[in-house]
PyMOL Python script that loads the backbone (N, CA, C, O; Angstrom):
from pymol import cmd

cmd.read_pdbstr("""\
ATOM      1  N   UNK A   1     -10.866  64.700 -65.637  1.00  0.00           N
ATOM      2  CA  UNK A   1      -9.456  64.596 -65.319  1.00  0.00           C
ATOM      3  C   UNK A   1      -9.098  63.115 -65.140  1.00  0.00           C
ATOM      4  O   UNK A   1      -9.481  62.544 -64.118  1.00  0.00           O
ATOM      5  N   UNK A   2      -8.294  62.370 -66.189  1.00  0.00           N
ATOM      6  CA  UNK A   2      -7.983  61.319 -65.948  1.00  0.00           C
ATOM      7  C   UNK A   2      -6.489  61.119 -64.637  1.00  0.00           C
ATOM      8  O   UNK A   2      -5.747  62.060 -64.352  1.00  0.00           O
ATOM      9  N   UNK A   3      -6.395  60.096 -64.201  1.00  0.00           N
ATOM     10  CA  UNK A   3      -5.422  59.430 -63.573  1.00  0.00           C
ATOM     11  C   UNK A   3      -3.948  60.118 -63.832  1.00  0.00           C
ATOM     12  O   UNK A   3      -3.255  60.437 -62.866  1.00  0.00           O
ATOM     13  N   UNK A   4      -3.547  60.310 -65.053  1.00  0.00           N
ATOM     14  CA  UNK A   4      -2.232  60.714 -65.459  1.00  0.00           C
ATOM     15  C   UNK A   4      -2.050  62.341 -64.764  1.00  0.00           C
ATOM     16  O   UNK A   4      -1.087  62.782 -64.137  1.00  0.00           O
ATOM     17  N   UNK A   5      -3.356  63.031 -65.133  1.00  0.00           N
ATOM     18  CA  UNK A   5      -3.147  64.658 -64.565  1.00  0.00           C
ATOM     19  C   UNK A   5      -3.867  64.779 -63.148  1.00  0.00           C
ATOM     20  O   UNK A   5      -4.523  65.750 -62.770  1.00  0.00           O
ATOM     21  N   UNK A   6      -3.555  63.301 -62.252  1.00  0.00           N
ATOM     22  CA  UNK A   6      -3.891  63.928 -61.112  1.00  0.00           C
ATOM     23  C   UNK A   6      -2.548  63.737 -59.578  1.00  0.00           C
ATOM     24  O   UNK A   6      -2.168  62.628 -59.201  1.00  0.00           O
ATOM     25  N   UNK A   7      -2.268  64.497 -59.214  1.00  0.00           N
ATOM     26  CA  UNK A   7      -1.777  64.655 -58.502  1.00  0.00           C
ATOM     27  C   UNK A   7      -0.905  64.495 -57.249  1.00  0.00           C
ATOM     28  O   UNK A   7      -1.129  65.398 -56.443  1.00  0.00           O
ATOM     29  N   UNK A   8      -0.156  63.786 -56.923  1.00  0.00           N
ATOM     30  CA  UNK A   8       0.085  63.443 -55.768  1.00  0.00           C
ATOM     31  C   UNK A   8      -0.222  61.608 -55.305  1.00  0.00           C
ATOM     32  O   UNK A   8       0.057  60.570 -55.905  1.00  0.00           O
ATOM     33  N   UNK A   9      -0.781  61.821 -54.225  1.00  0.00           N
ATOM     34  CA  UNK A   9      -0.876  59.919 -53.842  1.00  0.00           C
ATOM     35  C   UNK A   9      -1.902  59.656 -54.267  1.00  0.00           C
ATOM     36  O   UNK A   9      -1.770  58.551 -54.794  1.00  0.00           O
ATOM     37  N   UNK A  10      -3.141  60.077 -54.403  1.00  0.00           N
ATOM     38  CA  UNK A  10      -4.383  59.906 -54.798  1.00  0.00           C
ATOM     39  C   UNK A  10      -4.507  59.680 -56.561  1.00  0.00           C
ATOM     40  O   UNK A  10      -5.473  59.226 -57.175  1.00  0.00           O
ATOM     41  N   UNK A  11      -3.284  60.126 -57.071  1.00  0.00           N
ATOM     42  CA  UNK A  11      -3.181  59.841 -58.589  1.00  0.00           C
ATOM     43  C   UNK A  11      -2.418  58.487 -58.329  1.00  0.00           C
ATOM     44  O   UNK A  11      -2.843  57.513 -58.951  1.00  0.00           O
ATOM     45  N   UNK A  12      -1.349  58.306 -57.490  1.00  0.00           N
ATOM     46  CA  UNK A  12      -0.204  57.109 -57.682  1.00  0.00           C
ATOM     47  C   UNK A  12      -1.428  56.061 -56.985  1.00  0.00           C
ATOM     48  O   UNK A  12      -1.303  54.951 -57.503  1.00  0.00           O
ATOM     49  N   UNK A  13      -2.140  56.074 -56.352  1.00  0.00           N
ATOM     50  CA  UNK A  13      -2.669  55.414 -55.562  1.00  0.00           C
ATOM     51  C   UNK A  13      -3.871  54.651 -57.056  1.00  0.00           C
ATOM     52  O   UNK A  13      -3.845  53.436 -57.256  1.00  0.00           O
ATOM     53  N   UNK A  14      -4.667  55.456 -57.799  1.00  0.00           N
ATOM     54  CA  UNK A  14      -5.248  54.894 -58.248  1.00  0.00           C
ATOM     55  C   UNK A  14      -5.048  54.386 -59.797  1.00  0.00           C
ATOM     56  O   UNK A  14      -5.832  53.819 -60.558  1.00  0.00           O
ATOM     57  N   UNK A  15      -3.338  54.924 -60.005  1.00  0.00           N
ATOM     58  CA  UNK A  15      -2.877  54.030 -61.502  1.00  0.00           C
ATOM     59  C   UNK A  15      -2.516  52.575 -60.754  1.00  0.00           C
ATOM     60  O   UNK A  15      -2.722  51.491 -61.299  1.00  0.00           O
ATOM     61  N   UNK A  16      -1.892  52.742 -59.298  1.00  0.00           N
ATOM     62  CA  UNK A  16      -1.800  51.414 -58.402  1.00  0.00           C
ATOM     63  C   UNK A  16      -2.776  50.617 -58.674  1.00  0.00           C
ATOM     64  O   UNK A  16      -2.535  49.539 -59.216  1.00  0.00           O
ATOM     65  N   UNK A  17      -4.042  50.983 -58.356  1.00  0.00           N
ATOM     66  CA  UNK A  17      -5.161  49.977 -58.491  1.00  0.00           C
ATOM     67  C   UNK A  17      -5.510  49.660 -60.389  1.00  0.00           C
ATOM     68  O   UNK A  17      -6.070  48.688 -60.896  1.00  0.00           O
ATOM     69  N   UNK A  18      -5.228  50.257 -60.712  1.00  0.00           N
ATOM     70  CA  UNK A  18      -5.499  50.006 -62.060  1.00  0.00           C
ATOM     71  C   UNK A  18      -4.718  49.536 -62.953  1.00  0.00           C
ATOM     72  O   UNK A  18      -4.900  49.409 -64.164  1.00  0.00           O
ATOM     73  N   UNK A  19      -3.723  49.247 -62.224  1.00  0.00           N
ATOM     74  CA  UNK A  19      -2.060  48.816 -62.832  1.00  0.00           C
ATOM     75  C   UNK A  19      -1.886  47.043 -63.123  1.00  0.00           C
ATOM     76  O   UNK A  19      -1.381  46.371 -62.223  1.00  0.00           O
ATOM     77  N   UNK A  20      -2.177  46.603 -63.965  1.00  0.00           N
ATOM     78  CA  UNK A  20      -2.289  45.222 -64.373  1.00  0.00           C
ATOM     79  C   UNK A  20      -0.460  44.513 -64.609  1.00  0.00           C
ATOM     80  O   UNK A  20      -0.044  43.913 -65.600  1.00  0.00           O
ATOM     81  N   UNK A  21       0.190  44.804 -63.532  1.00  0.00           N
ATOM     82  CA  UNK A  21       1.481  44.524 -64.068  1.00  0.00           C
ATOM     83  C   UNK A  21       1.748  43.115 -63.436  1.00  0.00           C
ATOM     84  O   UNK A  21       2.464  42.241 -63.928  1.00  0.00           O
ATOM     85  N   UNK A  22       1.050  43.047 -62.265  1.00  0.00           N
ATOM     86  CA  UNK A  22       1.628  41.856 -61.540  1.00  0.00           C
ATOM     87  C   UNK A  22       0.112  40.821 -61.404  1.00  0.00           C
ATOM     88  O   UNK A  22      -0.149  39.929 -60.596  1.00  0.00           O
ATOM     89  N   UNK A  23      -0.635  41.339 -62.467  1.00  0.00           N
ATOM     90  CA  UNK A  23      -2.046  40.418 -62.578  1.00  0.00           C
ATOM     91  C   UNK A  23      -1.278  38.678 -62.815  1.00  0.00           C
ATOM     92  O   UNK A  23      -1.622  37.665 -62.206  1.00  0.00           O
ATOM     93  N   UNK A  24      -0.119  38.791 -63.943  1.00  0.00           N
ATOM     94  CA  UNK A  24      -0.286  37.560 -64.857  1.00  0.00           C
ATOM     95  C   UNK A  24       0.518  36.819 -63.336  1.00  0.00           C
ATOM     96  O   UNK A  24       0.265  35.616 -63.402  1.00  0.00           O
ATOM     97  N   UNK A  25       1.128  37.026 -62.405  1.00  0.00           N
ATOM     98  CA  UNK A  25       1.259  36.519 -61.079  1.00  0.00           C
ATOM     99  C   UNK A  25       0.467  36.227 -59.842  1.00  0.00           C
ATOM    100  O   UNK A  25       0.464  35.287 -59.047  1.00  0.00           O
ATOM    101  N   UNK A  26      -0.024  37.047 -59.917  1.00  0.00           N
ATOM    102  CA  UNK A  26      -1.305  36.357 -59.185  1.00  0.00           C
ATOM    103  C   UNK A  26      -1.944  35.107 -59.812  1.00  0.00           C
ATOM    104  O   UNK A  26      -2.095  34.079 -59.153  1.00  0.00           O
ATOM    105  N   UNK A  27      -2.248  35.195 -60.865  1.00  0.00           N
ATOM    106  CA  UNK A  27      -3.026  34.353 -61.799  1.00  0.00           C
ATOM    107  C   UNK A  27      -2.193  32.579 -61.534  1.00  0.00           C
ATOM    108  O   UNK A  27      -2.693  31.455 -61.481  1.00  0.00           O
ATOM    109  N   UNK A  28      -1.037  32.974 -61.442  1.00  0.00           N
ATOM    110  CA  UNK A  28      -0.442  31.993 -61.614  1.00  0.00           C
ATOM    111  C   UNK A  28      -0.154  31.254 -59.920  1.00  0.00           C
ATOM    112  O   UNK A  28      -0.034  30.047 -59.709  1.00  0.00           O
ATOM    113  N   UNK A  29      -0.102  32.186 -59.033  1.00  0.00           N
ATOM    114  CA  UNK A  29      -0.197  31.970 -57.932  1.00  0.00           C
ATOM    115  C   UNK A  29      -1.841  31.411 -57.314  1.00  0.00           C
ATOM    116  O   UNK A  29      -1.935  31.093 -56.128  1.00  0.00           O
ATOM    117  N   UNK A  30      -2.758  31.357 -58.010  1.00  0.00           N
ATOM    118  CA  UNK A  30      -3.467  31.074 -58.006  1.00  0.00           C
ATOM    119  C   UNK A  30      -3.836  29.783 -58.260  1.00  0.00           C
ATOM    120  O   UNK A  30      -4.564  28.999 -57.650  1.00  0.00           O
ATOM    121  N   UNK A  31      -3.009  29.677 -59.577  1.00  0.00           N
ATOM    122  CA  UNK A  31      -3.559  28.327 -60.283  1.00  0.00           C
ATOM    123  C   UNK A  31      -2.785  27.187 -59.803  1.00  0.00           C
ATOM    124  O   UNK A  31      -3.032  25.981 -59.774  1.00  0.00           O
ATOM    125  N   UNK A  32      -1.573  28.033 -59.358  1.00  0.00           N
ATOM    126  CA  UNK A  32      -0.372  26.534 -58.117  1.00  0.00           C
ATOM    127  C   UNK A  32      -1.016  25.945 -57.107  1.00  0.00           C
ATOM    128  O   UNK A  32      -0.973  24.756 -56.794  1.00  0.00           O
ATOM    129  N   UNK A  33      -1.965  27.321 -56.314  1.00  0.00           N
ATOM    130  CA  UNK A  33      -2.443  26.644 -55.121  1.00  0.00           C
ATOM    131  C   UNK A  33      -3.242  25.540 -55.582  1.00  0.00           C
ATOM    132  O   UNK A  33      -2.898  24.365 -55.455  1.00  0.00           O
ATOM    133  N   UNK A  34      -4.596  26.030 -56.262  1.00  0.00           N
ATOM    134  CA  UNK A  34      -5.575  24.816 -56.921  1.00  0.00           C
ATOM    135  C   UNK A  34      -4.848  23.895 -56.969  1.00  0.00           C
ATOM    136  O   UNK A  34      -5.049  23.001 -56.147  1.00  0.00           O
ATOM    137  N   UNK A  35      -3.767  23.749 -57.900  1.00  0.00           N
ATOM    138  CA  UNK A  35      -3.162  22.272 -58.419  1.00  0.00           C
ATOM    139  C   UNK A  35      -2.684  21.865 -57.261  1.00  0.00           C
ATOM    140  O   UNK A  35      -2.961  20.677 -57.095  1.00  0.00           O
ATOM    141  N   UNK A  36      -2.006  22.384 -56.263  1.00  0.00           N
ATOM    142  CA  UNK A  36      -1.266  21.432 -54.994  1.00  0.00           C
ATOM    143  C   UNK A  36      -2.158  20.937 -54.017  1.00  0.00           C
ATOM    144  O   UNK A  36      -1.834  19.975 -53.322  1.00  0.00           O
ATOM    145  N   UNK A  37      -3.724  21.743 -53.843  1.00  0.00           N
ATOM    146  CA  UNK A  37      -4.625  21.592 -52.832  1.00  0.00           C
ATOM    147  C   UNK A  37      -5.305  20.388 -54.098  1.00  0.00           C
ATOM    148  O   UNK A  37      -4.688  19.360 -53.817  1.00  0.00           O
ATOM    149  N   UNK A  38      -5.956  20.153 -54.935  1.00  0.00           N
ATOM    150  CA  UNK A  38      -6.578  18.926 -55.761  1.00  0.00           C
ATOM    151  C   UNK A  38      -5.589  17.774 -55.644  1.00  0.00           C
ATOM    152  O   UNK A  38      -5.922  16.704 -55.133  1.00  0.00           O
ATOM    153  N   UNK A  39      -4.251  18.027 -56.171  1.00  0.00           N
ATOM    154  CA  UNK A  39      -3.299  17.144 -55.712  1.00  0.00           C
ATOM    155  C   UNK A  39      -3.237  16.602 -54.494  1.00  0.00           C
ATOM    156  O   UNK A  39      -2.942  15.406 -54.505  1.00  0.00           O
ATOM    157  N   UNK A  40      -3.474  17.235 -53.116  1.00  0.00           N
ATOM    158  CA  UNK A  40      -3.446  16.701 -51.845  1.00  0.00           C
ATOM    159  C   UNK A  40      -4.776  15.997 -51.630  1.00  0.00           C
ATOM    160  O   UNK A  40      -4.933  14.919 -51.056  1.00  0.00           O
ATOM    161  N   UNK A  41      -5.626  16.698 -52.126  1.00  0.00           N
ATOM    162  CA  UNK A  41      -6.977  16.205 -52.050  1.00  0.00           C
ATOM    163  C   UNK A  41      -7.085  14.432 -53.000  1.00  0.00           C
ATOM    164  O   UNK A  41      -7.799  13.507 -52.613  1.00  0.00           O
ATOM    165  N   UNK A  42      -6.485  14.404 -53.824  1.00  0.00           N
ATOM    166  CA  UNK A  42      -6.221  13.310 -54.420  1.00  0.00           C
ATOM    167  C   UNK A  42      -5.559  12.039 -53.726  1.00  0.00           C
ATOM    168  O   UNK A  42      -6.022  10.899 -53.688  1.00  0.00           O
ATOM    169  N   UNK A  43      -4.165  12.586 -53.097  1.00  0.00           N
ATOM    170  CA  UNK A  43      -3.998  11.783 -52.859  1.00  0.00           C
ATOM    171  C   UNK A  43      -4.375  11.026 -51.280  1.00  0.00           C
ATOM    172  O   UNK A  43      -4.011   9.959 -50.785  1.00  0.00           O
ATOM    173  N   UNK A  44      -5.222  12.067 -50.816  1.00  0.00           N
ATOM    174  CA  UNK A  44      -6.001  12.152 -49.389  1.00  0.00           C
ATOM    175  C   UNK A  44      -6.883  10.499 -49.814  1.00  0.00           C
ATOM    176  O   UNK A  44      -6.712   9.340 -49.436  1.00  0.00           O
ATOM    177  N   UNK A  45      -7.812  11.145 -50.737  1.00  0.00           N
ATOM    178  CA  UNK A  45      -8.534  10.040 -51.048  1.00  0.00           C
ATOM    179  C   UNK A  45      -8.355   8.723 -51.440  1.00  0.00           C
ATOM    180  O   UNK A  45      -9.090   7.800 -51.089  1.00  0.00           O
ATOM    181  N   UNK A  46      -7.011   8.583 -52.444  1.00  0.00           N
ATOM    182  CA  UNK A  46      -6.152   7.650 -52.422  1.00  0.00           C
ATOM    183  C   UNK A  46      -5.757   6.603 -51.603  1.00  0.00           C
ATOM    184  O   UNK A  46      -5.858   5.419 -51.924  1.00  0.00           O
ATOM    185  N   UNK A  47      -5.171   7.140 -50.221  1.00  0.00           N
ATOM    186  CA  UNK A  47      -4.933   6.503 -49.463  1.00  0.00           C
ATOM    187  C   UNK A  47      -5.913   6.336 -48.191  1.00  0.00           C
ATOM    188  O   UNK A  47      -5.729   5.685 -47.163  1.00  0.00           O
ATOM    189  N   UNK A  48      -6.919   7.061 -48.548  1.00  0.00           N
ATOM    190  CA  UNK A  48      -7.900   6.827 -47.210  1.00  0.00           C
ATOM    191  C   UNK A  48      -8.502   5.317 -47.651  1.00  0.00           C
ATOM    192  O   UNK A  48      -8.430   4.496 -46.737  1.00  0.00           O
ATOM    193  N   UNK A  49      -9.061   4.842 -48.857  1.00  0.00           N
ATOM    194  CA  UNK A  49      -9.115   3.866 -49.495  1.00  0.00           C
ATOM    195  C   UNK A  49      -8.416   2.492 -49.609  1.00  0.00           C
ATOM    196  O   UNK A  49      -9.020   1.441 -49.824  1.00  0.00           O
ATOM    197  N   UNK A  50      -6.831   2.630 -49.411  1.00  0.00           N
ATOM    198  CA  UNK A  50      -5.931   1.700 -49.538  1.00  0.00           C
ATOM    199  C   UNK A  50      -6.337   0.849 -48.521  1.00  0.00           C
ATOM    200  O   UNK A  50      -6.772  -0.171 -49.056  1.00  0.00           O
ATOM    201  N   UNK A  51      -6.434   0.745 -46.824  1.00  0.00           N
ATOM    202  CA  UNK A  51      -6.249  -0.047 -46.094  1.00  0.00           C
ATOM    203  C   UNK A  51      -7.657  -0.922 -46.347  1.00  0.00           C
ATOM    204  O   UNK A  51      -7.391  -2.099 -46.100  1.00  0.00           O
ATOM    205  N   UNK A  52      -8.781  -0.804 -46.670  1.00  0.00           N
ATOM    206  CA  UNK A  52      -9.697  -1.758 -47.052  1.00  0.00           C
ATOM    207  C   UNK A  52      -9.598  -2.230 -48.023  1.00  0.00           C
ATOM    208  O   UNK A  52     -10.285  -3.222 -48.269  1.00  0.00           O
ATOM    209  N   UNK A  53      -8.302  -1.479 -49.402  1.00  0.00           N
ATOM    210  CA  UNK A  53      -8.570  -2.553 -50.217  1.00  0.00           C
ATOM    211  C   UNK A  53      -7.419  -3.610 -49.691  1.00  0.00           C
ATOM    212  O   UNK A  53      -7.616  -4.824 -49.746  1.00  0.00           O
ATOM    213  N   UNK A  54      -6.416  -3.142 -49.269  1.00  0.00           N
ATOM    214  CA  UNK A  54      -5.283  -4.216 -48.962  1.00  0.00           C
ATOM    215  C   UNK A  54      -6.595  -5.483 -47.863  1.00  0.00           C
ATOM    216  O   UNK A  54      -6.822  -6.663 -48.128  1.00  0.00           O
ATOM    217  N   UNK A  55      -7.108  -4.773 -46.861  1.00  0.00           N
ATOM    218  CA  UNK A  55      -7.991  -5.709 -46.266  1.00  0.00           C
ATOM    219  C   UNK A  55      -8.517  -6.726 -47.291  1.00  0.00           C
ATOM    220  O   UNK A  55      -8.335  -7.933 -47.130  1.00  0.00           O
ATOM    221  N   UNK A  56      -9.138  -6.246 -48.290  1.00  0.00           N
ATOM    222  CA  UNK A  56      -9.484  -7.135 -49.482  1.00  0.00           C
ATOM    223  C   UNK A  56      -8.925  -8.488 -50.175  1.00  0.00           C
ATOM    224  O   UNK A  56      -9.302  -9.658 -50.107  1.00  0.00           O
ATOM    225  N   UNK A  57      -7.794  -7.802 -50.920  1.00  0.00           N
ATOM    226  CA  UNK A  57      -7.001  -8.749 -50.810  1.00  0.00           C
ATOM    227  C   UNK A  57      -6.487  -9.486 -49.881  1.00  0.00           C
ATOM    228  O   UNK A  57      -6.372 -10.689 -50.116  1.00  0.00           O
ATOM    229  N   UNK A  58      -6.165  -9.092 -48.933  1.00  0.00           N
ATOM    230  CA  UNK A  58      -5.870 -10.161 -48.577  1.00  0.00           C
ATOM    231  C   UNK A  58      -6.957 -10.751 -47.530  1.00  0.00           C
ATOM    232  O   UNK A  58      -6.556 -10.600 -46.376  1.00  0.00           O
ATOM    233  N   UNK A  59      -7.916 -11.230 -47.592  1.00  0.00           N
ATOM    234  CA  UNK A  59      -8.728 -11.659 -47.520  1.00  0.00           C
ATOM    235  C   UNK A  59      -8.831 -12.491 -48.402  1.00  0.00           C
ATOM    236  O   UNK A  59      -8.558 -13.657 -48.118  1.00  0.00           O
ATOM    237  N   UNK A  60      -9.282 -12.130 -49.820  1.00  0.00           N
ATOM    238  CA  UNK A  60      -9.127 -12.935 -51.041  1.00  0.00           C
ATOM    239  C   UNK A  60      -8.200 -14.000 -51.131  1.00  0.00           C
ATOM    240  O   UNK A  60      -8.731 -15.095 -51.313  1.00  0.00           O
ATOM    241  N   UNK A  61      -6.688 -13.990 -51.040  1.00  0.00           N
ATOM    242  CA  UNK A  61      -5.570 -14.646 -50.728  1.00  0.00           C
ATOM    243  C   UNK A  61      -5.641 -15.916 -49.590  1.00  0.00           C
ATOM    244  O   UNK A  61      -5.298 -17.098 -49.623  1.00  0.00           O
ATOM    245  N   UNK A  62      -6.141 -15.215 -48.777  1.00  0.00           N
ATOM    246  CA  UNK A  62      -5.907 -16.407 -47.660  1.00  0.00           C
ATOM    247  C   UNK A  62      -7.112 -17.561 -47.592  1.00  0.00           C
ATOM    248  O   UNK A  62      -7.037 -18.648 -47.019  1.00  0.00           O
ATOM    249  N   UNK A  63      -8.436 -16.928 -48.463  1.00  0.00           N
ATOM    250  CA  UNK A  63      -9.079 -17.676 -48.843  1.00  0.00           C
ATOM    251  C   UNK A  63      -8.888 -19.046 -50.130  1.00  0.00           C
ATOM    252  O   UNK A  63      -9.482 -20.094 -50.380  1.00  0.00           O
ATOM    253  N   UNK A  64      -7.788 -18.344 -50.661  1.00  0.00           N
ATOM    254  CA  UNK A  64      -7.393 -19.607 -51.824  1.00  0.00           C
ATOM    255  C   UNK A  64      -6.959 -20.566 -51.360  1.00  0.00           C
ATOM    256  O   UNK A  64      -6.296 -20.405 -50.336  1.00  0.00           O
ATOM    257  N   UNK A  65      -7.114 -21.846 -51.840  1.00  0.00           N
ATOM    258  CA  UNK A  65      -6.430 -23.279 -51.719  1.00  0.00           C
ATOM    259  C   UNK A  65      -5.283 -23.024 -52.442  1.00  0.00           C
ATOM    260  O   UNK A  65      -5.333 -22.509 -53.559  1.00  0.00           O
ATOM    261  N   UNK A  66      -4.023 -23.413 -51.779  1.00  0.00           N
ATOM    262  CA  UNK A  66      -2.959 -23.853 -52.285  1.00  0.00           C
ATOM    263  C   UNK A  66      -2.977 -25.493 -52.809  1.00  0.00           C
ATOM    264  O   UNK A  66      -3.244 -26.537 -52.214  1.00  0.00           O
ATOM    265  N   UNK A  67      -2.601 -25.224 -54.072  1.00  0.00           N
ATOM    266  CA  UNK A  67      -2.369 -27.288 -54.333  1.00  0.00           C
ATOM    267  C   UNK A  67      -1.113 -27.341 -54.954  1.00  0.00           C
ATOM    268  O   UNK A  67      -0.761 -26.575 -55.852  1.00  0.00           O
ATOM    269  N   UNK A  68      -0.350 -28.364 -54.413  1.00  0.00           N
ATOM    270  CA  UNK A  68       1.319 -28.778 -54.479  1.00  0.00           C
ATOM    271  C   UNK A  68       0.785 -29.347 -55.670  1.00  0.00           C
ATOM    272  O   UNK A  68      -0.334 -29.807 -55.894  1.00  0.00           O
ATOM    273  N   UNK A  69       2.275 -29.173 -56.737  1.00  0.00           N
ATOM    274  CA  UNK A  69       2.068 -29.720 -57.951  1.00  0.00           C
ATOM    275  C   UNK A  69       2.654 -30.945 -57.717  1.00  0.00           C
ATOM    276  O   UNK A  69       2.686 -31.794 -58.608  1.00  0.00           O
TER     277      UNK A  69
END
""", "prot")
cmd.dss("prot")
cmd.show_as("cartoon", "prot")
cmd.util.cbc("prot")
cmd.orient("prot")
């Protein structure tokens, strides 16, 4: 007895589970999170980085000789 000739909630219940209608949404809800969590993660790293390189430079900078032309 397939799904179609069965009965009541226990039939609605398991074309429910077998029902691929709102798969291609999930899928996609899926693949937003990834991209916004790599994205944050990106730019996490990004800027955890910045204040030693600005330290850098300017370090570099204040080490140069200025000469008046």
């Amino acid at each position: 007895m397939n799904e179609q000739n069965m009965p009541g909630a226990i039939g609605r219940a398991i074309r429910f589970l077998r029902g691929e209608d709102g798969a291609v949404t999930i899928d996609w809800i899926a693949l937003t999170a990834s991209m916004v969590f790599l994205g944050a993660a990106a730019g996490f790293f990004a800027t955890s980085e910045l204040p030693q390189l600005a330290a850098r430079v300017d370090n570099a900078l204040e080490t140069r000789p200025v000469m008046p032309d």
